[in-house]
N, C-alpha and C positions, 0 to 999 in steps of 0.2 A: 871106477865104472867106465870110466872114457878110454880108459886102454884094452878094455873089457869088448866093447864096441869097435873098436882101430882094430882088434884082433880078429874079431868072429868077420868083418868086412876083407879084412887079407888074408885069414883062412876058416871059410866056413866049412862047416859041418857039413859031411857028402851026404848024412843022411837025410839033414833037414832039409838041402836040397832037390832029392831025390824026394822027400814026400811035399814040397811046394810044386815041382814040376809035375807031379801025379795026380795034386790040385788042380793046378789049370790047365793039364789035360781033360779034363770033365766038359759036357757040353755046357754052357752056361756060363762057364766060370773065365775069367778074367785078370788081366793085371792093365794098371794105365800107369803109368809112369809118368812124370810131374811134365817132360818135358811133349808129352801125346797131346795132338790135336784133343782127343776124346776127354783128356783131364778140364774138368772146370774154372773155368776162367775166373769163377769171385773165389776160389777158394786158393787160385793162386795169390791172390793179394793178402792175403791172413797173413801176418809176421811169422810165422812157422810153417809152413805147409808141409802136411806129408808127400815124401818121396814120389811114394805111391800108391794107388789104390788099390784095394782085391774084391773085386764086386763077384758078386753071387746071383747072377740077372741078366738084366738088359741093360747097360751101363747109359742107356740113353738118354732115363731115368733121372739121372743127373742133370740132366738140362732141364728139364721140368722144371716150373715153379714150385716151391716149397715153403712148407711152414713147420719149423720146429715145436713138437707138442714136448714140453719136458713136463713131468708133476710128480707128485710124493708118488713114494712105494707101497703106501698104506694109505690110501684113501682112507678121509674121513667118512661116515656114513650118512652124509649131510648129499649126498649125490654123485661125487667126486668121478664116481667112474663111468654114469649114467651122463655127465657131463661131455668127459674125456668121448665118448662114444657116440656124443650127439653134435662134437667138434669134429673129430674126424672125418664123419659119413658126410658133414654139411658141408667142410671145406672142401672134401674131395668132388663133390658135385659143383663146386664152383672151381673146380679144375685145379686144384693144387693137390700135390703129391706129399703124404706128413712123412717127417723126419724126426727121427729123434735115437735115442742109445739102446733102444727095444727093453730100457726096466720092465721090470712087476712092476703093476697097476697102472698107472695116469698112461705110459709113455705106450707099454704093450696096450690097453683098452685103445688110445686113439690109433694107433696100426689095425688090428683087429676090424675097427668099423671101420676105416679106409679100404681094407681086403674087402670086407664083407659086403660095400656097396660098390664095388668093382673099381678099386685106385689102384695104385701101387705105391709102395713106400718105399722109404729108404731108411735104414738100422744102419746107424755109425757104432759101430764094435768098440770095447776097449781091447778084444783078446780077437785073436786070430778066428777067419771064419771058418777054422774046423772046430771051436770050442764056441759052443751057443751060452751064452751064460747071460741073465739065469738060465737055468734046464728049462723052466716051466716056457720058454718064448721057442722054444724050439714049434 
């Protein structure tokens, strides 16, 4: 896999190229690169930090304070998601912005009532942000 990587780095694909450049030609759309004023400063200290970011926003958003909502995919029917959405709406009126991986249930409910009482969020992708997955968080 590591020569796999050294390769696709000293000769990438001109197509993939060509549709990331066609990315962040879009108004909205973005790259910060580890070494950008605009890259976040506590996420540079994590023992790994990504390269780079691909934000879909207002990348400013990232400086905001935040609270990671992570929860199950399947809420129990004990409240779980009546929860998640009574966390979101309440932290974001005490000024924090929710983060999380944008799953089904726990993680999309507390986004949803963050949007819905006027926050904004931040969804850490595992797949590139032209692929919304799940479909349903689109």
């Amino acid at each position: 896999m590591k020569g796999d990587v050294i390769s696709a780095i000293w000769q990438p694909e001109e197509s993939l190229l060509e549709a990331d450049m066609a990315w962040l030609s879009v108004a909205g759309h973005s790259l910060i690169t580890w070494d950008s004023d605009h890259y976040p400063a506590l996420l540079r200290r994590i023992p790994s930090p990504p390269a780079a970011l691909y934000v879909d926003g207002n990348p400013d958003v990232l400086w905001q304070p935040q609270l990671a909502v992570i929860g199950s995919r399947n809420p129990s029917g004990g409240g779980g998601l009546e929860h998640a959405k009574a966390f979101g709406s309440e932290f974001r009126r005490r000024g924090m912005t929710i983060t999380s991986g944008l799953a089904s249930g726990i993680d999309s409910a507390a986004h949803e009532a963050a949007l819905l009482s006027g926050g904004q969020t931040v969804a850490v992708t595992g797949t590139g942000l032209d692929t919304v997955y799940p479909a349903s968080s689109h």
